[in-house]
MITIDREN-449963 format. One record per atom (N, C-alpha, C): residue in three letters; z, x, y. Coordinates in steps of 0.05 Angstrom, whole numbers, padded with zeros to 5 digits, always signed. Atoms other than C-alpha are relative to their C-alpha. Layout:
ALAZXY
...
***
This chain:
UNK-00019+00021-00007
UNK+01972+01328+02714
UNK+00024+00000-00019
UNK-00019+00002+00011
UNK+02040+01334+02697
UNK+00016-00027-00008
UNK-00012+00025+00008
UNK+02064+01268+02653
UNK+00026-00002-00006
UNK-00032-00002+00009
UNK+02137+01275+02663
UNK+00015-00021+00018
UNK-00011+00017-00024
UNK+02192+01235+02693
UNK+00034+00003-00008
UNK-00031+00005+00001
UNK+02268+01235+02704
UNK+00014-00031+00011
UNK-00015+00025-00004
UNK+02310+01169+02703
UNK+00029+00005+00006
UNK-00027-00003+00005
UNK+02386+01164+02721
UNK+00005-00031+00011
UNK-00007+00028-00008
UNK+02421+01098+02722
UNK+00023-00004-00003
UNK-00031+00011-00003
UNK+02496+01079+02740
UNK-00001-00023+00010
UNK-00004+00022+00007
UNK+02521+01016+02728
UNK+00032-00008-00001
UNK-00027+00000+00015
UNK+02597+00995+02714
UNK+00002-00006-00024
UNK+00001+00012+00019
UNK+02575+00978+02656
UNK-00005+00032-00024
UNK+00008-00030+00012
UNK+02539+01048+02630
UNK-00017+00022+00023
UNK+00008-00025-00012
UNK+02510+01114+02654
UNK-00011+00011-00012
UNK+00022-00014+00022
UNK+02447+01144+02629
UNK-00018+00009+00025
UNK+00031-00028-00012
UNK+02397+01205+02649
UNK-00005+00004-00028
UNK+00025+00002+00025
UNK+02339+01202+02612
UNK-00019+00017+00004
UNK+00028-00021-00008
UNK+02277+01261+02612
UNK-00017-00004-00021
UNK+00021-00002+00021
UNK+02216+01243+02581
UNK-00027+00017+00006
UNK+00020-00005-00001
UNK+02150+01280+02575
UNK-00020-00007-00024
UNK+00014+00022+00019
UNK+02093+01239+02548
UNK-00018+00024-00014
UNK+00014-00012+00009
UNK+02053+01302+02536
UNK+00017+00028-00020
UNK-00022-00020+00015
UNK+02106+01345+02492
UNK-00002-00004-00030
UNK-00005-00018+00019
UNK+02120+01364+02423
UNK+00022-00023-00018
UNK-00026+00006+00022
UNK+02164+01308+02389
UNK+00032+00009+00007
UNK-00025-00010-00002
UNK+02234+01348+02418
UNK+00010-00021+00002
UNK-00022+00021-00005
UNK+02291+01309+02419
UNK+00028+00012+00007
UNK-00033-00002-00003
UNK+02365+01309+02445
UNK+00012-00027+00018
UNK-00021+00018+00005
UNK+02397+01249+02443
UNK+00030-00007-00003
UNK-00021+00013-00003
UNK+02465+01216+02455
UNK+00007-00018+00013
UNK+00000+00025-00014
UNK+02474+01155+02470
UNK+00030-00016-00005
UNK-00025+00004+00005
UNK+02546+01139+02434
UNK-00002-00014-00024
UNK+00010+00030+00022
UNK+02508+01086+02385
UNK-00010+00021-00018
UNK+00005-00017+00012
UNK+02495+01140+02322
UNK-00029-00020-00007
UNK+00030+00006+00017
UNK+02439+01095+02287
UNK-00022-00004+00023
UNK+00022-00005-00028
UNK+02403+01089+02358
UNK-00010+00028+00009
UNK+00006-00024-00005
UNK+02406+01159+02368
UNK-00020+00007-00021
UNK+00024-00009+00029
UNK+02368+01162+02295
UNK-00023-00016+00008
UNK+00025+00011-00002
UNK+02318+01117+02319
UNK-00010+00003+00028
UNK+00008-00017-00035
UNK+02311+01149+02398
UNK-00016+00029-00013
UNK+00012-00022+00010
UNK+02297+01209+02354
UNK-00024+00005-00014
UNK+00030+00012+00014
UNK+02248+01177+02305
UNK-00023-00008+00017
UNK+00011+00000-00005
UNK+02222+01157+02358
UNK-00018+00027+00024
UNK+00009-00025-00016
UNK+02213+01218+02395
UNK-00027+00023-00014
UNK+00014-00013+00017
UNK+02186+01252+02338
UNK-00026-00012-00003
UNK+00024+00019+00004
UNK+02126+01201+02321
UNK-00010-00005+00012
UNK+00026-00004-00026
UNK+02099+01194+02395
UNK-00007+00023+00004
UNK+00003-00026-00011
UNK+02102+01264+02406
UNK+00010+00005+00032
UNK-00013-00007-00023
UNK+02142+01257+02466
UNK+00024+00007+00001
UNK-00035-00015-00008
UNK+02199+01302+02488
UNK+00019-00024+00011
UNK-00023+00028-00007
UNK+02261+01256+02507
UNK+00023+00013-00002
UNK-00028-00021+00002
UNK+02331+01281+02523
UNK+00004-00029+00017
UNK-00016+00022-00005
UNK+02370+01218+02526
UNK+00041+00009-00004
UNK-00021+00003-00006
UNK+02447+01216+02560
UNK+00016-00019+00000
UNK-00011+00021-00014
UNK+02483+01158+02555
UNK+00030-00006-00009
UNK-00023+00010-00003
UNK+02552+01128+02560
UNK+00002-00021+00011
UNK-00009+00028-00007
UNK+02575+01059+02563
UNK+00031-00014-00008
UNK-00034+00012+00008
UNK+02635+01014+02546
UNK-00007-00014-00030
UNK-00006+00016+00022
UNK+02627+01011+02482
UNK+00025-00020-00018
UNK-00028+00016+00012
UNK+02700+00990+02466
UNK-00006-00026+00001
UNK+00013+00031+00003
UNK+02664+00918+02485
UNK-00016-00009-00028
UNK+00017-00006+00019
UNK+02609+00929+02442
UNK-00026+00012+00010
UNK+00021-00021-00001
UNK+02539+00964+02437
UNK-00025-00014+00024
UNK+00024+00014-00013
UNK+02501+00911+02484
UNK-00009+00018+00019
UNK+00004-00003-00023
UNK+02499+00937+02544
UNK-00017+00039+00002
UNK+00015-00024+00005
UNK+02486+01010+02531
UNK-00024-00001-00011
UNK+00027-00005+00007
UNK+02426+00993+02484
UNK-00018-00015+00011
UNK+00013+00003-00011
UNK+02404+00946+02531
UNK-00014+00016+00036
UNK+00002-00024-00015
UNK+02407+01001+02588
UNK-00023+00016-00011
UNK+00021-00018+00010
UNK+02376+01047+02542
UNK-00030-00016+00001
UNK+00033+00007+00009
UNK+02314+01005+02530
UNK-00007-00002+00034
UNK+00013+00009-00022
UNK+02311+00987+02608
UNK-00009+00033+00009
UNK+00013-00034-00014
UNK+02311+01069+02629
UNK-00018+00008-00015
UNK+00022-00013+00017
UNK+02264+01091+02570
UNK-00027-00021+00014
UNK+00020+00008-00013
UNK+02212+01042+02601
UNK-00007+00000+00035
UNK+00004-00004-00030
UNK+02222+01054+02676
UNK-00012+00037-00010
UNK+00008-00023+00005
UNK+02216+01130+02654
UNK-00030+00003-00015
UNK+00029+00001+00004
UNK+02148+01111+02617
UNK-00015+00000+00026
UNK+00023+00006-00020
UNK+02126+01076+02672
UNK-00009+00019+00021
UNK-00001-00027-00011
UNK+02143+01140+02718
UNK-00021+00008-00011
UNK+00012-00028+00013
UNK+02111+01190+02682
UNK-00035-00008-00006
UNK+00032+00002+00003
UNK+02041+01152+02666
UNK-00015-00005+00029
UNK+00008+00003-00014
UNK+02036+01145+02737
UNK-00022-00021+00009
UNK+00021+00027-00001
UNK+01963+01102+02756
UNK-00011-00004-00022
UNK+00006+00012+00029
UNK+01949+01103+02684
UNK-00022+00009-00008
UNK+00034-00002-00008
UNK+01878+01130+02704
UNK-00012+00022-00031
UNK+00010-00009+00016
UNK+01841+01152+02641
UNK+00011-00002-00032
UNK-00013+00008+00029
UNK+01891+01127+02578
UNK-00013-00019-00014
UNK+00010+00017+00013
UNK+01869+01095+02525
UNK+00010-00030+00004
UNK-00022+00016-00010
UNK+01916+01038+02544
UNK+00002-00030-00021
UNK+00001+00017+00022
UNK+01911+00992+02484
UNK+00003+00020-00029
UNK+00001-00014+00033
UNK+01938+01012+02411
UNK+00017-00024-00017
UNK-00015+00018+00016
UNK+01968+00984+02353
UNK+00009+00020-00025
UNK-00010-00015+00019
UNK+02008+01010+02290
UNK+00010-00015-00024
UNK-00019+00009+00019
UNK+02030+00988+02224
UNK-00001+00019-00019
UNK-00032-00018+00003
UNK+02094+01029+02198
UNK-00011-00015-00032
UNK-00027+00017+00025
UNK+02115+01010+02120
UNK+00026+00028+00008
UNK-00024-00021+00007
UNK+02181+01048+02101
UNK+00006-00015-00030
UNK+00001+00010+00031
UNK+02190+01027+02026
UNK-00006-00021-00004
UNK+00009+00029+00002
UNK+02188+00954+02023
UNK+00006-00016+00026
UNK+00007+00012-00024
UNK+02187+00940+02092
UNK-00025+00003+00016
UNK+00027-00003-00006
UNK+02123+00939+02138
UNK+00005-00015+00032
UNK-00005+00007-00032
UNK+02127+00938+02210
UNK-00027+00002+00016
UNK+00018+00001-00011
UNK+02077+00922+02258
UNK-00006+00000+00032
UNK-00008-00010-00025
UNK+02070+00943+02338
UNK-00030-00004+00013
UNK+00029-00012-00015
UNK+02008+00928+02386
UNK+00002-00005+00029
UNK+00002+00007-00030
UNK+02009+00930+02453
UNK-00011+00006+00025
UNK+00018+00011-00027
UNK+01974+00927+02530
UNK+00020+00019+00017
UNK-00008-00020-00017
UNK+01996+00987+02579
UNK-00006-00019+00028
UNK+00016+00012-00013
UNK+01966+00930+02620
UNK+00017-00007+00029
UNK-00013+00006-00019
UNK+02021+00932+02677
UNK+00016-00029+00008
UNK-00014+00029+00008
UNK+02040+00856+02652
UNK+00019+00005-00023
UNK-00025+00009+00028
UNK+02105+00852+02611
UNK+00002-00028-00012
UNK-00003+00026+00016
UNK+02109+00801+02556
UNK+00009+00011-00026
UNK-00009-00009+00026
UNK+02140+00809+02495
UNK-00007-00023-00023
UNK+00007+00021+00022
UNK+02126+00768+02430
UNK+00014+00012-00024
UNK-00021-00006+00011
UNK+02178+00786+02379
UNK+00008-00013-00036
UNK-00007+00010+00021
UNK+02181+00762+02302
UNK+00017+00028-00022
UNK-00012-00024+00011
UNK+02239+00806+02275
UNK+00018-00023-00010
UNK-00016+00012+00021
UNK+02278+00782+02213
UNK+00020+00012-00019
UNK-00020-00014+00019
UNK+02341+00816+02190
UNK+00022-00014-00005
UNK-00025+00021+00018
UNK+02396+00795+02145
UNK+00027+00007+00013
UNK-00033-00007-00005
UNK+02459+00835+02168
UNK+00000-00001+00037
UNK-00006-00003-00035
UNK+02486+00838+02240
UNK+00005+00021+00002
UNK-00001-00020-00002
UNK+02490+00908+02235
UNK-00016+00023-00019
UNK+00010-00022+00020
UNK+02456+00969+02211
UNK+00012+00023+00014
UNK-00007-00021-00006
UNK+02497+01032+02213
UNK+00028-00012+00028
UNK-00010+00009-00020
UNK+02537+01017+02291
UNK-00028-00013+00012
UNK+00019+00005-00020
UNK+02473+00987+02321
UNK-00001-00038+00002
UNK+00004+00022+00014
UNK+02477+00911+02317
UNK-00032-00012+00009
UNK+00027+00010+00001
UNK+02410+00875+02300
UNK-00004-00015+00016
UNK+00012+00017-00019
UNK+02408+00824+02351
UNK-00008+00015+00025
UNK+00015-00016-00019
UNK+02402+00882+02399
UNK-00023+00019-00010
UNK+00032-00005+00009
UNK+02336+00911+02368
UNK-00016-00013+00019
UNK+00024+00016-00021
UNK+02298+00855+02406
UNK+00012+00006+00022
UNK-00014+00003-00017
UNK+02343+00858+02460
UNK-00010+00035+00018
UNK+00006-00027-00013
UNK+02328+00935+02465
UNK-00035-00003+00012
UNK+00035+00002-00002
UNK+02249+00914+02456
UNK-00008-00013+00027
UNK+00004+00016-00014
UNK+02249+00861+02508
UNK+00009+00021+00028
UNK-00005-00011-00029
UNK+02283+00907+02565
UNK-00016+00018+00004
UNK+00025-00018+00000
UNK+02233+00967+02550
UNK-00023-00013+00004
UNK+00028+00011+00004
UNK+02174+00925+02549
UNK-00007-00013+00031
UNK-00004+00015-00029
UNK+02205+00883+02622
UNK-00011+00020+00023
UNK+00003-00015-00020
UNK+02209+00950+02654
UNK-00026+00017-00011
UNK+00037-00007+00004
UNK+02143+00986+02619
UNK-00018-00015+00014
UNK+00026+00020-00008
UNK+02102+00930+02644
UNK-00017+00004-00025
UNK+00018-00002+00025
UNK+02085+00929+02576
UNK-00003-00032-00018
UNK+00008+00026+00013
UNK+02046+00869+02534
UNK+00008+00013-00019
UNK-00007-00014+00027
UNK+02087+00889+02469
UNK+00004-00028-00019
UNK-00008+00022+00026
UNK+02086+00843+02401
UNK+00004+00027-00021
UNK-00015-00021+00015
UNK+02125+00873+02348
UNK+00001-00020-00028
UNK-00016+00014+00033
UNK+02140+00846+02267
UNK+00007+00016-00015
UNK-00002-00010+00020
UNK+02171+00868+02211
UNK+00014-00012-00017
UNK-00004+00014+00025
UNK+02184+00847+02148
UNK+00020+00018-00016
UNK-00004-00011+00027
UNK+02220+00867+02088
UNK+00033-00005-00010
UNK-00026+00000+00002
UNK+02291+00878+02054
UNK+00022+00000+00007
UNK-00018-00013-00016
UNK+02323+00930+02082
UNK-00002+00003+00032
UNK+00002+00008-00032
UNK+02346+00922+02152
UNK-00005+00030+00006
UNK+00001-00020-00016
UNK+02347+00996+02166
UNK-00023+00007-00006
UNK+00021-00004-00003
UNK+02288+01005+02136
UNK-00025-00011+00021
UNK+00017+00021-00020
UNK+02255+00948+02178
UNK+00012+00013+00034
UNK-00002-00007-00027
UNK+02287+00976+02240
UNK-00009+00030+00006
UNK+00014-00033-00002
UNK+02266+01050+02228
UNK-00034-00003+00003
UNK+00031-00001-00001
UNK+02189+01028+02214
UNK-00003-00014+00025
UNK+00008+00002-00028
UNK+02191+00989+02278
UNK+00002+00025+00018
UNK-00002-00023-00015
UNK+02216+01048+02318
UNK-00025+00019-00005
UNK+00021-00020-00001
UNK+02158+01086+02292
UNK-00021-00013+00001
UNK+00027+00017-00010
UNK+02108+01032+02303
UNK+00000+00004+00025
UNK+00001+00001-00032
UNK+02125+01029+02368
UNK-00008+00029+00009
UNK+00005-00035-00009
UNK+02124+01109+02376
UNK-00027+00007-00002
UNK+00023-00007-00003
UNK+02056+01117+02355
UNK-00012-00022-00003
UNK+00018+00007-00021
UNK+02026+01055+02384
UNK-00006+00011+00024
UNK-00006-00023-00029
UNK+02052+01093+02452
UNK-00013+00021+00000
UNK+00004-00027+00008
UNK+02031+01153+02422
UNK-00033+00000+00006
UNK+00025-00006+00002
UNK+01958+01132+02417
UNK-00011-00011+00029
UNK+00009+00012-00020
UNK+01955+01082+02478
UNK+00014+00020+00026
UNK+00006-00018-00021
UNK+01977+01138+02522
UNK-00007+00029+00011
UNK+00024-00031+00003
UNK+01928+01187+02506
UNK-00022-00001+00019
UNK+00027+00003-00009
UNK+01869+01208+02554
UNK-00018+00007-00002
UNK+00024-00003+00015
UNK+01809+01186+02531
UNK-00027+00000+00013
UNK+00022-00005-00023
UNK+01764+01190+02592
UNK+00006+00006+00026
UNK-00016-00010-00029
UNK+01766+01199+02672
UNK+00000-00027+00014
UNK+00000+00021-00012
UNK+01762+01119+02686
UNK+00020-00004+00001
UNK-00030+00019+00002
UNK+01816+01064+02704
UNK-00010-00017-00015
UNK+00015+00015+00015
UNK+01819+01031+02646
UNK+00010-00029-00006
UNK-00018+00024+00000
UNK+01818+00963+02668
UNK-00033-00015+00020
UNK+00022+00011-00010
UNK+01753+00918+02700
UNK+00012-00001+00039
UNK-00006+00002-00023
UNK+01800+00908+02760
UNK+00005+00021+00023
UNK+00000-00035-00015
UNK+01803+00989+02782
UNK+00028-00001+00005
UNK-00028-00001-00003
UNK+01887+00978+02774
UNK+00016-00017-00031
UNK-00019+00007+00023
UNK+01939+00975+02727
UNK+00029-00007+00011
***
């Protein structure tokens, strides 16, 4: 069973083709226009072990919203693609990231219900071009269109550090909750 999927999405707003494969190697190629997003599309590519070749273009001359909320909505329609009926994933994981004095934490429900739960605390309105209020903003649209139960925290100083260990919390929670670990559906209801 091939776990792959292609996304493309136009908008007037932005334009993104996205290729993920959940069963790949970490590759990455990334551009999205947002440099510190691209570092953390990549981080996260690397740490699930899924291939990802992200396209995107937006109006940034506004600012970074709309593209990184784009991005987070195609990277979870393209999950949801690619895991197809879900039939045999572990479908529950959890992760906690440090990165020097930060400590990030990620667990979440493949469970075909989106909900997000969200305690993220940074000081600046920006790290790098990415601004911090879109972090959640990216979390919350990936998680709407995953149909993913995702709770997320992190703590610490540094904002980039706190935004890099989330990115890899999240990558290998994913990483582990969509591994297959038998030939059931794993779910009492025989659907995800």
């Amino acid at each position: 069973m091939k776990r792959k999927s292609k996304i493309q999405r136009k908008t007037s707003e932005t334009e993104i083709y996205l290729e993920m494969d959940i069963d790949g190697t970490g590759q990455y190629q990334v551009e999205t226009g947002i440099q510190f997003l691209n570092h953390m599309l990549e981080s996260f590519a690397r740490h699930s072990l899924f291939d990802l070749k992200v396209e995107a273009t937006g109006d940034l001359e506004i600012d970074d919203h709309h593209t990184v909320e784009d991005v987070g909505i195609v990277l979870g329609e393209a999950l949801q693609k690619a895991l197809g009926d879900k039939k045999g994933i572990q479908r529950m994981a959890h992760a906690l990231i440090p990165m020097d004095e930060s400590l990030a934490m990620v667990a979440l429900d493949l469970s075909g219900r989106n909900y997000t739960v969200l305690d993220l605390n940074f000081h600046q309105n920006k790290v790098g071009d990415l601004s911090t209020e879109n972090v959640s903003h990216f979390l919350e649209s990936f998680a709407q269109t995953g149909k993913i139960n995702l709770h997320a925290r992190c703590e610490g100083k540094n904002d980039h550090h706190q935004v890099e260990a989330l990115f890899k919390a999240l990558a290998r929670a994913l990483s582990d909750a969509t591994r297959i670990v038998h030939e059931q559906m794993p779910s009492t209801k025989g659907v995800l």
